[in-house]
C-alpha positions as CSV (number, residue, x, y, z in Angstrom):
1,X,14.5,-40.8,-13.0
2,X,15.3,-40.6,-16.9
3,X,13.3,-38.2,-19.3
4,X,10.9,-41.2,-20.2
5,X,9.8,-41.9,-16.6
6,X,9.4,-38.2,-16.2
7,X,7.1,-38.0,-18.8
8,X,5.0,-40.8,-17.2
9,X,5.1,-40.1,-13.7
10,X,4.7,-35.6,-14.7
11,X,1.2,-36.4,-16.4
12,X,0.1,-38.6,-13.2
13,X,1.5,-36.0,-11.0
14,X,-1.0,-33.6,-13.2
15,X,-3.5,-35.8,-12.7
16,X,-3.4,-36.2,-8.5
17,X,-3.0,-32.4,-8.4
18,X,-6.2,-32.1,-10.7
19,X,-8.1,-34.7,-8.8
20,X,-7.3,-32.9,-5.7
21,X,-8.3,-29.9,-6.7
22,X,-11.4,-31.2,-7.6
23,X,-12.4,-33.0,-4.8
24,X,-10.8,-30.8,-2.3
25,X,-14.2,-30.1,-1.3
26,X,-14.7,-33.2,0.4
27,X,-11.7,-33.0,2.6
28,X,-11.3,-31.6,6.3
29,X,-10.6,-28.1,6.0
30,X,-8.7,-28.1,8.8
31,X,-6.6,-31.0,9.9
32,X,-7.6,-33.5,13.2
33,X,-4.2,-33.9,14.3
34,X,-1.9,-33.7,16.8
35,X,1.4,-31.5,16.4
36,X,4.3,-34.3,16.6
37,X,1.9,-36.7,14.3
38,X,4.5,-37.0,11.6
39,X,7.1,-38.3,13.7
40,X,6.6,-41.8,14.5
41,X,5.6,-42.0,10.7
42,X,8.6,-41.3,8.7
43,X,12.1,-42.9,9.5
44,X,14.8,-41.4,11.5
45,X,17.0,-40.9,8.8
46,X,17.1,-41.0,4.8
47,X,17.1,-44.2,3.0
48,X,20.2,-45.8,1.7
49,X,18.7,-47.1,-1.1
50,X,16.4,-45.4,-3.6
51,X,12.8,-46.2,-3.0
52,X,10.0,-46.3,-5.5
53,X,7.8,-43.5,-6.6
54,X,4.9,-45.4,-6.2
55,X,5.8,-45.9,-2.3
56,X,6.5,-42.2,-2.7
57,X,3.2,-41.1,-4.0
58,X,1.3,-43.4,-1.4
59,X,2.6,-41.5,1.3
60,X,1.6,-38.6,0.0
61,X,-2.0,-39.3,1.3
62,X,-1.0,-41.2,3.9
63,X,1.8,-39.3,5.8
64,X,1.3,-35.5,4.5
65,X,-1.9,-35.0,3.5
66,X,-3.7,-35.5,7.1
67,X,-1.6,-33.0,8.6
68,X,-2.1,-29.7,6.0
69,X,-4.8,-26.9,6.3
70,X,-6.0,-27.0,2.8
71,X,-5.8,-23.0,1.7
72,X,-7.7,-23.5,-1.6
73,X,-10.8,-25.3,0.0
74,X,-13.7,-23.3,-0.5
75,X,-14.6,-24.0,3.6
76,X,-11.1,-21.8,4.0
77,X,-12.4,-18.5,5.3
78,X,-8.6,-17.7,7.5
79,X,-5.9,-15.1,6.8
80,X,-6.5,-13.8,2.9
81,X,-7.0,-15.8,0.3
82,X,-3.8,-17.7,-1.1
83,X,-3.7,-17.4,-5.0
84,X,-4.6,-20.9,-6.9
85,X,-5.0,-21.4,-10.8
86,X,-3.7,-23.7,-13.5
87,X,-2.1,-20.9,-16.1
88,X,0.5,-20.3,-12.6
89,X,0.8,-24.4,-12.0
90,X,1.9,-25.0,-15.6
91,X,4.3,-21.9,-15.0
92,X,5.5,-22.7,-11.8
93,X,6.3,-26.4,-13.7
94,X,8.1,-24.3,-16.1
95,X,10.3,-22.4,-13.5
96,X,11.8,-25.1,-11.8
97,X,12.7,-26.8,-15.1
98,X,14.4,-23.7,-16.1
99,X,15.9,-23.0,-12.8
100,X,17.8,-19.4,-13.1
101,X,17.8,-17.7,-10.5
102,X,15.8,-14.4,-10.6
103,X,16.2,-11.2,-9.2
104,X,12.7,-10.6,-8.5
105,X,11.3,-9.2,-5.0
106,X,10.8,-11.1,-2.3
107,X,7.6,-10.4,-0.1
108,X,5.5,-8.4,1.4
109,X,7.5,-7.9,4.7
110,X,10.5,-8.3,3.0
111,X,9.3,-4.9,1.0
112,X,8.8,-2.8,3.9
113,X,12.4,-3.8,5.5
114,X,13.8,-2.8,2.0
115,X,12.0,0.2,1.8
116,X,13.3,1.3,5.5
117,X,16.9,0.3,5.0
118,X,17.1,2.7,1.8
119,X,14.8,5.3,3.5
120,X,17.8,4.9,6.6
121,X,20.1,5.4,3.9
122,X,19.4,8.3,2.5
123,X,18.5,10.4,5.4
124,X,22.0,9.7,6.5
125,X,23.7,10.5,3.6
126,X,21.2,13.8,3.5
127,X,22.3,14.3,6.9
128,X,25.9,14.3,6.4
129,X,26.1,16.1,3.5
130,X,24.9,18.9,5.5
131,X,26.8,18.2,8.8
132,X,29.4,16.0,8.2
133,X,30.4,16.1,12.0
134,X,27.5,13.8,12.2
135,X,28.5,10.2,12.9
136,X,26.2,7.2,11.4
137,X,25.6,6.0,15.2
138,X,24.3,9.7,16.3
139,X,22.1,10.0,13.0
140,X,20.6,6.8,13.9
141,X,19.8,6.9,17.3
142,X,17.3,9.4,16.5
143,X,15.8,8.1,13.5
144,X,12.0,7.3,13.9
145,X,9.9,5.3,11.5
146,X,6.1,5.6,11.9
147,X,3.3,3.2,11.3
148,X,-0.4,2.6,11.7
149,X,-1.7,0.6,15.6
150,X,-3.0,-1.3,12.8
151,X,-0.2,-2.3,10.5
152,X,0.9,-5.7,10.0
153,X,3.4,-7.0,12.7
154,X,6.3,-7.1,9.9
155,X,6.3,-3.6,9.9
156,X,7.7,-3.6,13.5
157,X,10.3,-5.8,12.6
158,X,11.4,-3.8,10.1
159,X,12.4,-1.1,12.5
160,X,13.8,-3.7,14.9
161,X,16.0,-5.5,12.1
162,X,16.9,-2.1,11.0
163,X,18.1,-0.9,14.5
164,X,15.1,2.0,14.1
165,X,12.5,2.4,16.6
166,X,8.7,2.5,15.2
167,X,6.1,4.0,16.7
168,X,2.4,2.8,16.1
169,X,-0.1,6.3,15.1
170,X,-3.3,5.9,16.7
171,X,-6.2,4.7,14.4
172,X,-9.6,6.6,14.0
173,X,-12.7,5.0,14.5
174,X,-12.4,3.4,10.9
175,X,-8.8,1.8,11.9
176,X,-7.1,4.5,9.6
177,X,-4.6,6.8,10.3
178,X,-4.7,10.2,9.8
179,X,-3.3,13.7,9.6
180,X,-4.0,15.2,12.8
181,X,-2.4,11.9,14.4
182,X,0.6,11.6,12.7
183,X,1.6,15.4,12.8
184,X,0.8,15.1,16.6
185,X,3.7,12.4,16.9
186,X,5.6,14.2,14.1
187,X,5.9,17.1,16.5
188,X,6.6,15.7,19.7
189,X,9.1,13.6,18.7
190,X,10.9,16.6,16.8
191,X,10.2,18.9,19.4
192,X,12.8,15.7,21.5
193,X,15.6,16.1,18.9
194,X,14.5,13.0,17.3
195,X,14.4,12.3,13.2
196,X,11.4,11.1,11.7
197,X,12.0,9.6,8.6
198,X,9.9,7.0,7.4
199,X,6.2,6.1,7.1
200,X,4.5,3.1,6.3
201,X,0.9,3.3,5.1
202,X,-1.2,0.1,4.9
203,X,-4.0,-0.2,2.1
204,X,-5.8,-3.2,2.8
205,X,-4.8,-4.1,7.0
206,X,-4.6,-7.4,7.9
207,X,-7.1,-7.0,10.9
208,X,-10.0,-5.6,9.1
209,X,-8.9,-4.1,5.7
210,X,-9.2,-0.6,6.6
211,X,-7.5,1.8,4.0
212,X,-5.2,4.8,5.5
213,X,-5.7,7.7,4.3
214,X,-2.7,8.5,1.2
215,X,-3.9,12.1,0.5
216,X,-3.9,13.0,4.2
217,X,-0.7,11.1,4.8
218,X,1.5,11.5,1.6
219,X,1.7,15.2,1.6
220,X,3.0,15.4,5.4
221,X,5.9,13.0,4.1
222,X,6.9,14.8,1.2
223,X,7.0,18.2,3.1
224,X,9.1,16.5,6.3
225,X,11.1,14.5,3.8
226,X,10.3,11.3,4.8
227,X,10.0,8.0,2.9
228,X,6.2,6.6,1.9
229,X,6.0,3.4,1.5
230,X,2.7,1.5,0.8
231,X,1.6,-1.8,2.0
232,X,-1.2,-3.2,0.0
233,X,0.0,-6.9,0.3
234,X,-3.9,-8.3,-0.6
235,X,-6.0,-5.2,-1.1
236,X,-3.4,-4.1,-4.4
237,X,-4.9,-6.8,-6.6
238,X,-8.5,-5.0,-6.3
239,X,-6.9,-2.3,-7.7
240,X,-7.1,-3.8,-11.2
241,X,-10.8,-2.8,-11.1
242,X,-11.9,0.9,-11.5
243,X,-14.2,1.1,-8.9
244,X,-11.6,0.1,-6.3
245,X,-9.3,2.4,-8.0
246,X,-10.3,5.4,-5.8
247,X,-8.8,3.4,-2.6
248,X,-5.3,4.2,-4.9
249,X,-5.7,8.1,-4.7
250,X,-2.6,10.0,-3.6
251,X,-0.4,6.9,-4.1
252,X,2.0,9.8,-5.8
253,X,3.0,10.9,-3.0
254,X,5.0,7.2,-2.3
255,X,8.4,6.5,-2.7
256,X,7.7,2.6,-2.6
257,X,4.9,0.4,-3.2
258,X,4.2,-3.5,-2.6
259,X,1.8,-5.7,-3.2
260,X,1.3,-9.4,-3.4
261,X,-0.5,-11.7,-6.3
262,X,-0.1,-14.4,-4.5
263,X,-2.8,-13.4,-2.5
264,X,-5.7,-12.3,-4.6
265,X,-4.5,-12.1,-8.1
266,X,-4.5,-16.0,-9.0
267,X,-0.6,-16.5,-8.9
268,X,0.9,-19.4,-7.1
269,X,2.6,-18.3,-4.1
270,X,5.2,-17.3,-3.8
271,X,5.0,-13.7,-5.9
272,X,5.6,-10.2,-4.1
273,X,6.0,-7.0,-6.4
274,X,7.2,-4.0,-5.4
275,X,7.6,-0.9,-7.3
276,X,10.0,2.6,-6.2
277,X,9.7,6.6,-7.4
278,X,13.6,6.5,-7.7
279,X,15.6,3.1,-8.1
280,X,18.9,4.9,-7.3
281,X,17.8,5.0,-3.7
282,X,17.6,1.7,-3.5
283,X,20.9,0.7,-5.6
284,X,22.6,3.4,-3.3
285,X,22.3,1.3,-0.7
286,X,22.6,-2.1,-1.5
287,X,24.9,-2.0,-4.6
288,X,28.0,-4.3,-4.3
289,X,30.1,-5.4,-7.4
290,X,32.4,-8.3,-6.8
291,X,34.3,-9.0,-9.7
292,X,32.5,-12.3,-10.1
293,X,29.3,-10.7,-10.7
294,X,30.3,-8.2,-13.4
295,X,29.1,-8.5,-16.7
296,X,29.6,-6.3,-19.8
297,X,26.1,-4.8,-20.2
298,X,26.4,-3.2,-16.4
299,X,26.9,0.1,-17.4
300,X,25.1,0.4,-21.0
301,X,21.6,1.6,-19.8
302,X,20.3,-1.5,-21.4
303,X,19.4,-3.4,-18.3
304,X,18.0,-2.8,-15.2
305,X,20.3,-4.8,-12.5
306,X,17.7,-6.2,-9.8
307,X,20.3,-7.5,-8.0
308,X,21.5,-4.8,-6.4
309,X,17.6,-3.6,-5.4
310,X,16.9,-5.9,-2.8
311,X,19.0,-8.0,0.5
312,X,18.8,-11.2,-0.8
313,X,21.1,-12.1,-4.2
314,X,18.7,-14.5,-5.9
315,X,15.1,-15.1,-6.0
316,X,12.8,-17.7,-8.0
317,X,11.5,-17.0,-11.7
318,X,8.4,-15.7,-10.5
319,X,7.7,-13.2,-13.5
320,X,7.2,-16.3,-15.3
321,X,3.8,-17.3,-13.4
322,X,2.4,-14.1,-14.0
323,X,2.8,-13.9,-17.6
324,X,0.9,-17.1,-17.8
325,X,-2.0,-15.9,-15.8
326,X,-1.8,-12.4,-17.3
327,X,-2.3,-13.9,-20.6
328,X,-4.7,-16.5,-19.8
329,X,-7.1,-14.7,-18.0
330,X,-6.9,-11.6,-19.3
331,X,-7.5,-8.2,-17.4
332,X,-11.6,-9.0,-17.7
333,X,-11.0,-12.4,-16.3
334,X,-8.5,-10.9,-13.3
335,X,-11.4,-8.5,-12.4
336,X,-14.0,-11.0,-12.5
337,X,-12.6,-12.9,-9.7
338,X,-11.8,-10.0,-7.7
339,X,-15.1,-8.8,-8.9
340,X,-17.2,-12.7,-7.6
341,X,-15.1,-11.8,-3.9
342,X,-16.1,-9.2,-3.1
343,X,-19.9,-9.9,-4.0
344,X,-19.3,-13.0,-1.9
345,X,-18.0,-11.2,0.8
346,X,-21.0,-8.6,0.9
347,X,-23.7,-11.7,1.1
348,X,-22.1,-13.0,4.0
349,X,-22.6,-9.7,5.3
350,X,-26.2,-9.1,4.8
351,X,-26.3,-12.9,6.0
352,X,-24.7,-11.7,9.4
353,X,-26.8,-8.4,9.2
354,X,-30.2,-10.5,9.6
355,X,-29.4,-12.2,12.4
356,X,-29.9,-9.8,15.4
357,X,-27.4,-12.0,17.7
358,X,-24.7,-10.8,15.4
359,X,-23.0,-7.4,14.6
360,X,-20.6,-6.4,11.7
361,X,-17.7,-4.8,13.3
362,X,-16.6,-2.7,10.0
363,X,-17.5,-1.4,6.4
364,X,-17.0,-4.1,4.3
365,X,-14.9,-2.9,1.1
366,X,-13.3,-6.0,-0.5
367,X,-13.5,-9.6,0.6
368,X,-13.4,-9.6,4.3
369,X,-16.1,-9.5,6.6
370,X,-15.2,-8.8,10.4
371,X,-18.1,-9.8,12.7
372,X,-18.9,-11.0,16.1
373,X,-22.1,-11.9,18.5
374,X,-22.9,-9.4,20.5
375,X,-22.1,-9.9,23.7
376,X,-18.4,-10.7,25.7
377,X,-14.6,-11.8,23.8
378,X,-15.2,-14.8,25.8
379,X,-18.7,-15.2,24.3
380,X,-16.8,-15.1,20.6
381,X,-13.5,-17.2,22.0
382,X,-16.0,-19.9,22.6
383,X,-17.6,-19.9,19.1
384,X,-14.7,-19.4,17.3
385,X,-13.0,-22.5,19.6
386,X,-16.3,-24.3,18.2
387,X,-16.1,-23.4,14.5
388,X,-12.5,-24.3,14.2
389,X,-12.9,-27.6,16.3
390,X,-15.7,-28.6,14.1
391,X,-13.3,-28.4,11.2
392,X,-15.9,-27.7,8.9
393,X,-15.2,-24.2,8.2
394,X,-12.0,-22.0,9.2
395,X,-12.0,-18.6,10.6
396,X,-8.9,-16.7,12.3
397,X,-9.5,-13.6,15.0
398,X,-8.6,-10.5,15.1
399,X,-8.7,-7.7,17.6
400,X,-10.6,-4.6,16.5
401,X,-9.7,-1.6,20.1
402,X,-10.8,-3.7,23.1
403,X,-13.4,-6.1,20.9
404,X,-12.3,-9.7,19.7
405,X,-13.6,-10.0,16.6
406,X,-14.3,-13.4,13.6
407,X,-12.4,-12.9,10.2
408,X,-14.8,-13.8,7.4
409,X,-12.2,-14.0,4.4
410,X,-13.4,-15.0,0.7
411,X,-10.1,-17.0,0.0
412,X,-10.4,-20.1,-2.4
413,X,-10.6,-19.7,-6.4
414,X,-13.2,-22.4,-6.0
415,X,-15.6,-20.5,-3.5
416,X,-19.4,-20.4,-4.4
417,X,-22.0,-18.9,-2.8
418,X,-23.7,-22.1,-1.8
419,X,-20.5,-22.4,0.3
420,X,-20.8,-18.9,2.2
421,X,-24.3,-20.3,2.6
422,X,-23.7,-23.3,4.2
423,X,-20.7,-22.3,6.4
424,X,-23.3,-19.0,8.4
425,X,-25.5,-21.7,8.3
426,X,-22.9,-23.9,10.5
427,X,-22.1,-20.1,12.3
428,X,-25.4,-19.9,13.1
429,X,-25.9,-23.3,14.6
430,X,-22.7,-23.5,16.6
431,X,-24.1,-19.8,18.6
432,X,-27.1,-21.7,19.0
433,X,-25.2,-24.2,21.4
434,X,-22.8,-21.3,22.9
435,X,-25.9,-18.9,23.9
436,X,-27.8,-21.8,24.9
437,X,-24.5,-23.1,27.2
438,X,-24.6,-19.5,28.6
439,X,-27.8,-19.2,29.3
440,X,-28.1,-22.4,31.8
């Protein structure tokens, strides 16, 4: 393909994705196939000669697009929303055209392992500095890292990839960890000869967006030296609005802090930022200079060296895609969709509230509404096996203590309220048909 053909075939590829977008609507939310679909469809092995683009493109809808869960449909209620706009499109055209490779951070799980790995660092060094008898296999085999029963599964693997064992603090009835519970830990485990030393605190949790509590939290860190870090992967983009701003309050006491605009903040996945009190425990331990990675500005001050921040050596250009939707949105525009959520989000919830089958099964602060009929798991197994069959909606469970519970997420850019409407409407009907089944 030659700059000319580019040209041509770039402003039709503009034109499928726009079309798509536009009529994304009409398609299944959720794909009716079979895993091993694609299989008999596409050859064994790669052409020997070049095919067409045109044979290319066809296949697009005929091969790919019946197998893909379509994340910017405004009938997607799963997971968290997945950032979607033009501005980050026309940028993300522009990275891979440029194609350097970035130093940028990775994502959200990739922050907390980081995070752990410096925090593991440091204590060490700390530890040996004081007893230098100490071996790095003693220190370590008493090193505890401590997180939420309701932090996201990647925190676990931190501590396994780090060789650290985690322990889970029990949540309070609002699925936030506290003081009392993480002192209580704190001091049994001490009271063992163990070392705590790190502490992951989750604004925003994946089950049900409950918010730990930072000024509870951050000062038992600091005074045990132990590492903060803060996982706001979706909840962080809310923070760009001053009446979420409060859910912020004793992020000072953090030594690290991540959160994703890829999820909420209208950036093209994939875009994970990640900030630290003091860089130099991160370039402590990760810095490595080969010789062929020197440069002359290393040492001047002038540059900060990302590089040596993180485990991976290069990342995409993804500071290019926010600058784009930074500027073309604006800070007013950035609020107002956070801002059109969230007011979706608490419709759906006074939807839920009116019907005296169903229960909320937590405060609803952003864009996620956890819910459920009352009644058995089995009871809400059954309508969520029914929503998700039907395909016209798509919801993902969570468990909330011994309850299993339906994810209401405000996810697509595109998401109205005639579409909240319409999909309790659908809710409704299919627990219709499960209390009616259970009733004969």
């Amino acid at each position: 393909m030659n700059a000319s053909e580019f040209r041509r075939r770039g402003k039709e590829m503009v034109d499928y994705v726009a079309n798509y977008l536009e009529g994304i609507e009409s398609r299944l939310v959720y794909p009716d196939v079979e895993p091993g679909y694609l299989r008999p469809l596409i050859p064994s092995s790669a052409p020997e000669e070049p095919e067409t683009y045109e044979d290319i493109i066809g296949d697009i809808e005929r091969i790919i697009m019946p197998g893909v869960t379509h994340w910017n449909s405004p009938y997607f209620f799963a997971y968290f929303p997945t950032a979607n706009s033009y501005p980050s499109m026309l940028a993300d055209m522009l990275c891979g055209a440029i194609s350097c490779i970035g130093f940028s951070w990775g994502s959200a799980s990739e922050a907390t392992l980081v995070a752990l790995l410096a925090a593991r660092t440091k204590v060490i060094r700390r530890l040996q500095a004081a007893s230098p008898e100490l071996t790095q296999a003693a220190i370590m085999e008493k090193l505890v890292a401590y997180a939420s029963d309701q932090a996201h599964s990647s925190v676990e693997r931190a501590g396994l990839i780090g060789g650290v064992r985690m322990k889970l603090i029990p949540s309070d009835s609002n699925f936030a960890m506290r003081a009392s519970a993480l002192r209580e830990a704190l001091e049994r485990d001490k009271a063992a000869g163990l070392i705590p030393f790190f502490v992951v605190a989750t604004l925003g949790t994946t089950n049900c967006c409950s918010f730990d509590s930072l000024l509870e939290v951050g000062p038992i860190c600091n005074q045990e030296e132990m590492w903060l870090h803060i996982d706001a992967a979706y909840a962080g983009s809310a923070f760009i609005c001053p009446e979420f701003r409060h859910l912020l309050d004793g992020v000072e006491f953090a030594d690290s802090f991540n959160f994703n605009p890829h999820k909420w903040l209208l950036v093209n996945f994939d875009c994970s930022a990640m900030w630290v009190k003091q860089r130099t425990d991160l370039i402590g331990a990760f810095k490595l200079d080969p010789v062929y990675l020197k440069h002359g500005h290393q040492d001047s001050g002038l540059i900060t060296d990302y590089r040596h921040w993180q485990i991976p050596l290069g990342r995409r250009f993804r500071s290019l895609k926010m600058w784009f939707v930074f500027r073309m949105y604006g800070i007013k525009g950035l609020q107002a969709h956070i801002r059109k959520h969230v007011q979706l989000a608490h419709e759906f919830e006074s939807l839920v509230r009116q019907d005296p089958r169903f229960e909320i099964c937590m405060e609803v602060t952003l864009g996620l509404v956890c819910f459920r009929l009352k009644g058995s798991n089995q009871l809400n197994e059954t309508l969520l096996k029914r929503i998700n069959s039907a395909r016209k909606i798509h919801l993902v469970p969570c468990h909330l203590r011994d309850k299993f519970v339906l994810r209401f997420a405000i996810c697509s850019r595109q998401v109205e309220s005639t579409h909240v409407q319409q999909a309790w409407q659908h809710i409704r009907q299919l627990a219709d048909d499960v209390l009616r089944l259970e009733r004969a």
